[in-house]
One Martini backbone bead per residue (centre of mass of N, CA, C, O) as a GRO file, in nm:
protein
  103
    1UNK     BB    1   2.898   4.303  -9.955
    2UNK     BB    2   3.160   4.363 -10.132
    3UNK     BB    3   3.001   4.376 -10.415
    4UNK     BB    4   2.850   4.654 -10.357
    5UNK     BB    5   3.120   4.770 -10.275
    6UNK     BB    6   3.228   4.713 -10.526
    7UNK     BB    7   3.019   4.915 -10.697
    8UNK     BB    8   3.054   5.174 -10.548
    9UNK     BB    9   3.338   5.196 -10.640
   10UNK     BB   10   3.339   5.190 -10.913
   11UNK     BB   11   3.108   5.462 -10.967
   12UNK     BB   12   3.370   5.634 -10.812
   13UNK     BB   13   3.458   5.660 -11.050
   14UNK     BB   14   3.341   5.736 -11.297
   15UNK     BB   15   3.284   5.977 -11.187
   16UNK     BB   16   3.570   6.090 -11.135
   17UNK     BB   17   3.621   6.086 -11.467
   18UNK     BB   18   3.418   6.268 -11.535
   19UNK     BB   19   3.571   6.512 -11.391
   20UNK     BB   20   3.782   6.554 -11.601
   21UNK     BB   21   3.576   6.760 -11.782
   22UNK     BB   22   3.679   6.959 -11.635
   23UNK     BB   23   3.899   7.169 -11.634
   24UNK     BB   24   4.017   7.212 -11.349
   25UNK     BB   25   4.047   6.921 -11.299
   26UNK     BB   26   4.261   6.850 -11.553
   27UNK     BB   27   4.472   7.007 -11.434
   28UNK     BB   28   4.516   6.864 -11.163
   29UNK     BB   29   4.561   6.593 -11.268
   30UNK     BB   30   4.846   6.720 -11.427
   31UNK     BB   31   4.951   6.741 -11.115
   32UNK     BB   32   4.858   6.513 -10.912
   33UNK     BB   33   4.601   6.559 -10.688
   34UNK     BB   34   4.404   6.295 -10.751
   35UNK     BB   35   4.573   6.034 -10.722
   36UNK     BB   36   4.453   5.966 -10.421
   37UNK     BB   37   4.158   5.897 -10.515
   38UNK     BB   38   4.214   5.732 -10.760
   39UNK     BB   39   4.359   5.504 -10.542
   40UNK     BB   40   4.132   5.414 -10.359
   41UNK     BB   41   3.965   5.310 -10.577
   42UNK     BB   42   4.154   5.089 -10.638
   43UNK     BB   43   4.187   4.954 -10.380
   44UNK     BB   44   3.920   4.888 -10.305
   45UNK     BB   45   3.890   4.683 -10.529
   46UNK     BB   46   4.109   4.504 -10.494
   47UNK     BB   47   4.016   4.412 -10.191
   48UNK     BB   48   3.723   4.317 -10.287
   49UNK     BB   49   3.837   4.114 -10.550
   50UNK     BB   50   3.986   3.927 -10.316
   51UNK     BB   51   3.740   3.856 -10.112
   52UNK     BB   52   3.526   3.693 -10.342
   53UNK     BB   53   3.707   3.433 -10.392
   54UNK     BB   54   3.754   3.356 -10.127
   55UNK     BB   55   3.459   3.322 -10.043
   56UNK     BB   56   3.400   3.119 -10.226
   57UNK     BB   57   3.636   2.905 -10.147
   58UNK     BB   58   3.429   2.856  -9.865
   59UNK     BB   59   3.195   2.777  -9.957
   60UNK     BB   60   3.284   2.539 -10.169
   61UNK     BB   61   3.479   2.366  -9.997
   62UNK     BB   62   3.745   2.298 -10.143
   63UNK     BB   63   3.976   2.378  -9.910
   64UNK     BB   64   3.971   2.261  -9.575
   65UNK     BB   65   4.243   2.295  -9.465
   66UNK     BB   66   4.223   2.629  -9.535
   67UNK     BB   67   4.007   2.783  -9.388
   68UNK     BB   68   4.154   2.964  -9.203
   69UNK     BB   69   4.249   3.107  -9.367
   70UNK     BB   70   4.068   3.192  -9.537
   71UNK     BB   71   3.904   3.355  -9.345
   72UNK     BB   72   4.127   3.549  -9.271
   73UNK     BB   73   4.175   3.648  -9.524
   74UNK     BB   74   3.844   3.793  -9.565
   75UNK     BB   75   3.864   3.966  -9.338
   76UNK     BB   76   4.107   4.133  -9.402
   77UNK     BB   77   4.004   4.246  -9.715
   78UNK     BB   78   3.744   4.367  -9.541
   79UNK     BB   79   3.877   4.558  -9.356
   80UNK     BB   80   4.031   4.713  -9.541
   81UNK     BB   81   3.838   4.800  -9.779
   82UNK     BB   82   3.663   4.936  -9.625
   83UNK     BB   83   3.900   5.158  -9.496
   84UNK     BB   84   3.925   5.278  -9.826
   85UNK     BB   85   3.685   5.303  -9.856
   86UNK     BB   86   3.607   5.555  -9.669
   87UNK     BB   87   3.804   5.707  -9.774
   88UNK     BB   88   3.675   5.754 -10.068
   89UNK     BB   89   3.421   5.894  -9.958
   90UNK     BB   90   3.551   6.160  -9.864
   91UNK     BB   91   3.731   6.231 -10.115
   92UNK     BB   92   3.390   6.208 -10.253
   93UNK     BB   93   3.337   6.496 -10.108
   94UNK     BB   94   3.583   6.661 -10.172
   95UNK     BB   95   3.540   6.654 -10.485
   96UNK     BB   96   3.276   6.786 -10.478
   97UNK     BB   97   3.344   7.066 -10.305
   98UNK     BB   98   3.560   7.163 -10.540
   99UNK     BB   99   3.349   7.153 -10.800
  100UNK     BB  100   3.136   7.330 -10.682
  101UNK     BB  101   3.352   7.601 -10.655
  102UNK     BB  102   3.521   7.535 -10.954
  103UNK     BB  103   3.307   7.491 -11.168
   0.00000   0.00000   0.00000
């Protein structure tokens, strides 16, 4: 699940990126408004590439010991990550109704 939302958090970034060929978006860039966009897309990627690894080595049970541990570590990442995509998705549809009605 992670891997997933983990590419469409990736997808919804090149988007983004994509939209600053727009002159109004790339002005408003340039004034920092888009920031919050752009921060939300790296936070869920962040959080989404931290629960991968931890998931790995769960499965593998490297190490035993700590697995109490590593589970709640992979839901904290993971439901922070899920609670930021969310949040990414609003802000990417709050930016696509910005480029179609200024661009």
């Amino acid at each position: 699940m992670s891997t997933i939302l983990t590419g469409f958090s990736y997808t919804t970034l090149g988007v983004m990126v994509n939209f600053l060929s727009n002159k109004t978006i790339k002005e408003d860039q340039k004034g920092g408004y888009l920031d919050e966009y752009f921060n939300a897309s790296y936070l869920s990627l962040a959080f989404f590439s931290i629960n991968i690894p931890v998931g790995f080595l769960i499965i593998l049970d490297v190490i035993s010991r700590l697995e109490t541990i590593l589970v709640f570590l992979q839901i904290f990442f993971f439901v922070i990550g899920l609670s930021v995509f969310m949040y990414l998705i609003v802000c990417y549809m709050l930016l696509i109704q910005y480029v179609r009605h200024n661009g």
